[in-house]
C-alpha positions as semicolon CSV with decimal commas, in nm:
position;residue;x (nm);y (nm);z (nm)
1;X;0,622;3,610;-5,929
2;X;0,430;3,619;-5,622
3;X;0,520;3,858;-5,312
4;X;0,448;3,813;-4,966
5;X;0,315;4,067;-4,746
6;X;0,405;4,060;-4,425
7;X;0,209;4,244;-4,119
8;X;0,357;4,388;-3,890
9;X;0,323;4,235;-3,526
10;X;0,086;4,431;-3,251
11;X;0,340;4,397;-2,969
12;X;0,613;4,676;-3,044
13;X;0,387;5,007;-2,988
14;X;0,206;5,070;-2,659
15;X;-0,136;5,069;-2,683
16;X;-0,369;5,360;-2,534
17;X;-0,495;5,157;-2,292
18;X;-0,131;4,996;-2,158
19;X;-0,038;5,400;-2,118
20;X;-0,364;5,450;-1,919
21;X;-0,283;5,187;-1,715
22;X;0,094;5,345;-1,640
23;X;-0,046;5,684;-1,575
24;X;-0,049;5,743;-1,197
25;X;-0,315;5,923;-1,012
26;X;-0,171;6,269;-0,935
27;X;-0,495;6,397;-0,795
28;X;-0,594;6,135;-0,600
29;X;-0,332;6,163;-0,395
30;X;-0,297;6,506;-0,374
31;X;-0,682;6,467;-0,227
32;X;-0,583;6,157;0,034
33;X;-0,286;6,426;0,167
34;X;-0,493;6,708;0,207
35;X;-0,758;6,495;0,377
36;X;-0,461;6,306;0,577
37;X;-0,350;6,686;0,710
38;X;-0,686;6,803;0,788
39;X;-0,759;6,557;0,967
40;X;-0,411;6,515;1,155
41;X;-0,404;6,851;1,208
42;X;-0,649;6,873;1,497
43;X;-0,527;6,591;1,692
44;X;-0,159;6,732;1,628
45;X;-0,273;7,054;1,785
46;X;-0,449;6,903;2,051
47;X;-0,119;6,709;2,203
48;X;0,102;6,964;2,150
49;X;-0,140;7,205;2,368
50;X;-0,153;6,929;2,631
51;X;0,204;6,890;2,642
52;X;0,231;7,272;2,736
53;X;0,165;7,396;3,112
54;X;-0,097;7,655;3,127
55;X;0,093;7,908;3,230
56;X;0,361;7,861;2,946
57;X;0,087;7,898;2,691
58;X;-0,090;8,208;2,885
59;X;0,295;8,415;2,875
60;X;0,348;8,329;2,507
61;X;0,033;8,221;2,338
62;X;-0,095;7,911;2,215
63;X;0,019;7,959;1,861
64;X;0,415;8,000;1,996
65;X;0,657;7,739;2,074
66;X;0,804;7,853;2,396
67;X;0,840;7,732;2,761
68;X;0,854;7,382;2,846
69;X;0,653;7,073;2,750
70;X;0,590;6,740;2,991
71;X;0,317;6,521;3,058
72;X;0,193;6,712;3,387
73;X;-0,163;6,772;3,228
74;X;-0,214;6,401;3,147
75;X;-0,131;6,344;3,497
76;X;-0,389;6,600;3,677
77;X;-0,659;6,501;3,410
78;X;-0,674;6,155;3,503
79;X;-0,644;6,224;3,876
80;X;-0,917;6,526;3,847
81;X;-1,131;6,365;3,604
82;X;-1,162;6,042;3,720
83;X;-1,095;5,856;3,412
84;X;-1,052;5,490;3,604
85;X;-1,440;5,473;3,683
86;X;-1,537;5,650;3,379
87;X;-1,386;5,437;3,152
88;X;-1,544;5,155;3,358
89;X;-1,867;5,298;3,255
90;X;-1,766;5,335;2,882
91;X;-1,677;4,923;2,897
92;X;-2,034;4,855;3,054
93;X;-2,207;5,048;2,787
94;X;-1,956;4,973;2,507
95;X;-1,919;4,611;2,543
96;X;-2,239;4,447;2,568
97;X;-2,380;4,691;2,271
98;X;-2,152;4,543;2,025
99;X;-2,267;4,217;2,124
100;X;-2,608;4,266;2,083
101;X;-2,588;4,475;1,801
102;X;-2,370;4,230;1,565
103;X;-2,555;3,952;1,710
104;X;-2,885;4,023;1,610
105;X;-2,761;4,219;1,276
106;X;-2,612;3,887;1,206
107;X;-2,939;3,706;1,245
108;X;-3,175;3,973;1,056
109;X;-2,846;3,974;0,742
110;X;-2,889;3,616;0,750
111;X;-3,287;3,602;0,698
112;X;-3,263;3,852;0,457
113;X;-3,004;3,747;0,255
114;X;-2,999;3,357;0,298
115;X;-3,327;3,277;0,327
116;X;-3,601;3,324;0,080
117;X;-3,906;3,443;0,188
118;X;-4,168;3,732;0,031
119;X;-4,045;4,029;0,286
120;X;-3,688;4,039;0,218
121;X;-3,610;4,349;0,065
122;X;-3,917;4,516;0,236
123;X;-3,783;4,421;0,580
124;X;-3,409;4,537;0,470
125;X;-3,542;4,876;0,320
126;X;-3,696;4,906;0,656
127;X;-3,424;4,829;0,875
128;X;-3,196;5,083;0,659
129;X;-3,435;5,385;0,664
130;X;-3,451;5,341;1,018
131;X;-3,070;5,522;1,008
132;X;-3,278;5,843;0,832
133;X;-3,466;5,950;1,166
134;X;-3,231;6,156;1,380
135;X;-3,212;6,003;1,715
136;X;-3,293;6,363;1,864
137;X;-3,644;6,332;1,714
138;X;-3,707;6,059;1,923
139;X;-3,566;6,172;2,215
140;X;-3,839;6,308;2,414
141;X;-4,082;5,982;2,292
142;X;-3,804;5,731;2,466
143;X;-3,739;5,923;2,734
144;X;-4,129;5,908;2,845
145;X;-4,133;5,553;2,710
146;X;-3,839;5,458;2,980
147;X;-3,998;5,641;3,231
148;X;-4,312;5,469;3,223
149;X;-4,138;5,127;3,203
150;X;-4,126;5,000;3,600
151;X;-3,871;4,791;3,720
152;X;-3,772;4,664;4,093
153;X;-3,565;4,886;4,261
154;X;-3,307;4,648;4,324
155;X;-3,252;4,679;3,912
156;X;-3,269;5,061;3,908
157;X;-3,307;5,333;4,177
158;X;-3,562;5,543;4,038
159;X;-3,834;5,281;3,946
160;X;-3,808;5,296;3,596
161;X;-3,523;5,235;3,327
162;X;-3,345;5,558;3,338
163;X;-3,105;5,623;3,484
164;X;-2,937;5,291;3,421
165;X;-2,719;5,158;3,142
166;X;-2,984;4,913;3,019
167;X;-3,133;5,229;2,868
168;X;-2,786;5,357;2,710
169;X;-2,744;4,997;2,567
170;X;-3,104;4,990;2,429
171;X;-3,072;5,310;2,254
172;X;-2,767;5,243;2,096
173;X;-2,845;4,872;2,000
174;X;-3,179;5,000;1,820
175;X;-2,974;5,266;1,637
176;X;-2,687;5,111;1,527
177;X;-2,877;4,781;1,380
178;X;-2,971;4,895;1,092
179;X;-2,654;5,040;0,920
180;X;-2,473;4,655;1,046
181;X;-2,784;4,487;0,902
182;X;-2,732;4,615;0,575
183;X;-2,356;4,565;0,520
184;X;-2,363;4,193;0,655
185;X;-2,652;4,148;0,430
186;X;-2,480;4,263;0,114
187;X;-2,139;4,066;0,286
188;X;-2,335;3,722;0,239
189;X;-2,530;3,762;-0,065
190;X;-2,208;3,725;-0,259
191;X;-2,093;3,398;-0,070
192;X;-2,164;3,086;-0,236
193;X;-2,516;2,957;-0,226
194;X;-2,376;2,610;-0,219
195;X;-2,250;2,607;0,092
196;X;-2,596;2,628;0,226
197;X;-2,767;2,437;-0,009
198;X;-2,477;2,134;0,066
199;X;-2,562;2,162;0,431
200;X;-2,931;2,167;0,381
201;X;-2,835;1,830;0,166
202;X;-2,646;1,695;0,471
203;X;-2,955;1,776;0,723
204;X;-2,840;2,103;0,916
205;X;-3,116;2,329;1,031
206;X;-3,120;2,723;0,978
207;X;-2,947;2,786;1,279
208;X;-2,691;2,527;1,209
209;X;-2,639;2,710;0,847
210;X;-2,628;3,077;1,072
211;X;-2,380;2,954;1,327
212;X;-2,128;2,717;1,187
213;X;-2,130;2,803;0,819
214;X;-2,236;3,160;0,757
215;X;-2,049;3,327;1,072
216;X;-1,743;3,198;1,053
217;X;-1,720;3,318;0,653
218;X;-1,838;3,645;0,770
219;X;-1,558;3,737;1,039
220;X;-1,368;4,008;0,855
221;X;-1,697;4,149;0,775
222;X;-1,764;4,122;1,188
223;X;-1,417;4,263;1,272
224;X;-1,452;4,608;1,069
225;X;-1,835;4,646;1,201
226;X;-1,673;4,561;1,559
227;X;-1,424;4,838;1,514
228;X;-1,675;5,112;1,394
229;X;-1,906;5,037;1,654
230;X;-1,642;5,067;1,925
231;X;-1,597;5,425;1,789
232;X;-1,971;5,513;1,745
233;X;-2,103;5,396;2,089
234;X;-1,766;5,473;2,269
235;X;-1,787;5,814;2,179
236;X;-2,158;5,838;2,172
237;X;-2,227;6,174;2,375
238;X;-2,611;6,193;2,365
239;X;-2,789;5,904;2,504
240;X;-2,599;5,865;2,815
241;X;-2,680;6,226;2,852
242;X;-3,026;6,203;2,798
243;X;-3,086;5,880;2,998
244;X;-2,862;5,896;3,310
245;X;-2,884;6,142;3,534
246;X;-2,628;6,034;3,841
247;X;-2,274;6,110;3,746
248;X;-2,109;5,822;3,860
249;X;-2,285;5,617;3,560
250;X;-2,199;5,842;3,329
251;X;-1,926;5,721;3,052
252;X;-1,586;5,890;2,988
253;X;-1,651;6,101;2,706
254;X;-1,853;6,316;2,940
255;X;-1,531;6,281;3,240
256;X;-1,393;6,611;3,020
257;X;-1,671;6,815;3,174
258;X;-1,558;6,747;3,544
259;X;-1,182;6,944;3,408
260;X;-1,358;7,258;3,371
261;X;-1,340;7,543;3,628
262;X;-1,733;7,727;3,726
263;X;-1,523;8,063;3,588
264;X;-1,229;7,940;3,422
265;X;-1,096;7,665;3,144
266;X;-0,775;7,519;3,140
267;X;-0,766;7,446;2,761
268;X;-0,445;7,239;2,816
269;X;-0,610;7,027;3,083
270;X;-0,929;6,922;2,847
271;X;-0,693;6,884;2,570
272;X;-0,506;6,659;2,787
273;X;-0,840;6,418;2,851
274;X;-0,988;6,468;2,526
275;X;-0,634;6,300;2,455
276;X;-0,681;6,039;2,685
277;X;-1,033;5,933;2,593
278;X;-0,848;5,877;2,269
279;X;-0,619;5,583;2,356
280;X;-0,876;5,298;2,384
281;X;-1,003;5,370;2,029
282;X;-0,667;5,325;1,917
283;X;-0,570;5,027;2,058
284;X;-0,872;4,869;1,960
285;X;-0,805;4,998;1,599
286;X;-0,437;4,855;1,621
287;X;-0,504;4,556;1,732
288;X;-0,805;4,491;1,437
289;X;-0,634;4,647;1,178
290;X;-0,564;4,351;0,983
291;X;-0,919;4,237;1,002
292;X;-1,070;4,603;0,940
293;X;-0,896;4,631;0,674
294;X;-0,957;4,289;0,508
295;X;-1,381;4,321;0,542
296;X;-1,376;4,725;0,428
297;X;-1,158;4,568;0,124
298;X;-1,383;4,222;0,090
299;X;-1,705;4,439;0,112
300;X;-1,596;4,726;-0,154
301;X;-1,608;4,415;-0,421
302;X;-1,968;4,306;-0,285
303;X;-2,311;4,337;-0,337
């Protein structure tokens, strides 16, 4: 008489790793709401301050809830500080930086990633420790460096380059190529090398393989740089302050300083244009969202 042994089946207990995989992540997000508040926190603070006339906050404090609130500050900011021309400024600076700055980030991820040639990583390593040097510690070597560069007075009114918001764009271009440089370059080593090597088949040059192939892959990669940038440069208070010395050049992020009294600060009043120098960040984040999202998501899976 024979028997027959039967084993049981794998599927009715849950296995150690199908529990691990249930298990949520308690601390995790008890550390993205505590970073969420802290950083709410001060830009909470700040709008509820600029909401509250001065006088309001002076009889009952700023830590009180008393008196009225209305958007009078916001009003006397942006006729005191002068936030039309200012931001003006800001675009001239902001605007053509990015441009530059992707553009030729683009072109140096491409040569170093796409190409092969004996300096790759050598030029890249360069590039990136160029991020390690604080700009202050090479302050004082371009500020003599723009000075001695002479231009027609037609292009700048002192003779030289400072002074003028070629110098702010220069600084900032040179600065901020090195951190884009690296992330597109890490963005297109993981796309296909047969994309390239099919258009090399089909006869199109290296530009033709930069422009019409690699770029267009690359655009959530572009959009989250383009966002970041906007923040960086936008809000960049040292080189304009370094470089140009007449006011009306001068971008917004240093309008706040015209809101101060000689003896006196109105807190609500610079928490009201600190406020305002907000908005275009925002909107700029809104509206590339999608796409900032997308690259930070595409690049966390690259490199």
């Amino acid at each position: 008489m024979t028997t027959t042994a039967v084993r049981p089946t794998g599927n009715r207990t849950p296995t150690a790793r199908s529990g691990s995989k249930n298990k949520r992540h308690y601390g995790t997000h008890i550390f993205l709401i505590v970073m969420s508040i802290m950083w709410l926190v001060p830009l909470g603070w700040a709008l509820f301050t600029a909401l509250r006339p001065k006088s309001d906050t002076d009889k009952y404090g700023y830590f009180s809830f008393g008196g009225a609130f209305n958007f009078d500050n916001f009003v006397q900011a942006w006729t005191q500080g002068g936030f039309i021309k200012y931001f003006t400024n800001s675009l001239i600076i902001t605007i053509p930086t990015i441009i530059l700055v992707l553009l030729f980030a683009s072109m140096m991820a491409f040569a170093v990633s796409r190409v092969s040639w004996k300096f790759n990583v050598t030029l890249l390593i360069m590039f990136t420790a160029g991020n390690l040097l604080p700009p202050q510690v090479l302050a004082t070597p371009l500020f003599e460096m723009f000075k001695l560069i002479q231009v027609p007075y037609w292009f700048s009114d002192s003779g030289n380059l400072l002074n003028t918001y070629v110098s702010v764009i220069a600084a900032n271009t040179a600065f901020q190529i090195g951190f884009c440089t690296f992330v597109l370059s890490n963005y297109m080593k993981a796309l296909s090398a047969d994309l390239t090597e099919a258009a090399l088949v089909d006869g199109a040059g290296i530009w033709r393989q930069y422009w019409n192939i690699i770029i267009p892959l690359c655009r959530p990669a572009l959009a989250a740089l383009a966002t970041l940038e906007t923040i960086f440069i936008y809000n960049d208070y040292f080189w304009p302050l370094l470089f140009i010395q007449s006011g009306d050049r001068l971008p917004v992020t240093t309008a706040i300083n015209n809101l101060q009294g000689q003896f006196l600060s109105n807190y609500n009043l610079l928490a009201a244009g600190a406020t305002i120098t907000v908005v275009p960040t925002l909107i700029v984040y809104i509206l590339l969202q999608r796409h900032f999202v997308a690259g930070l998501t595409l690049g966390s899976s690259k490199g």
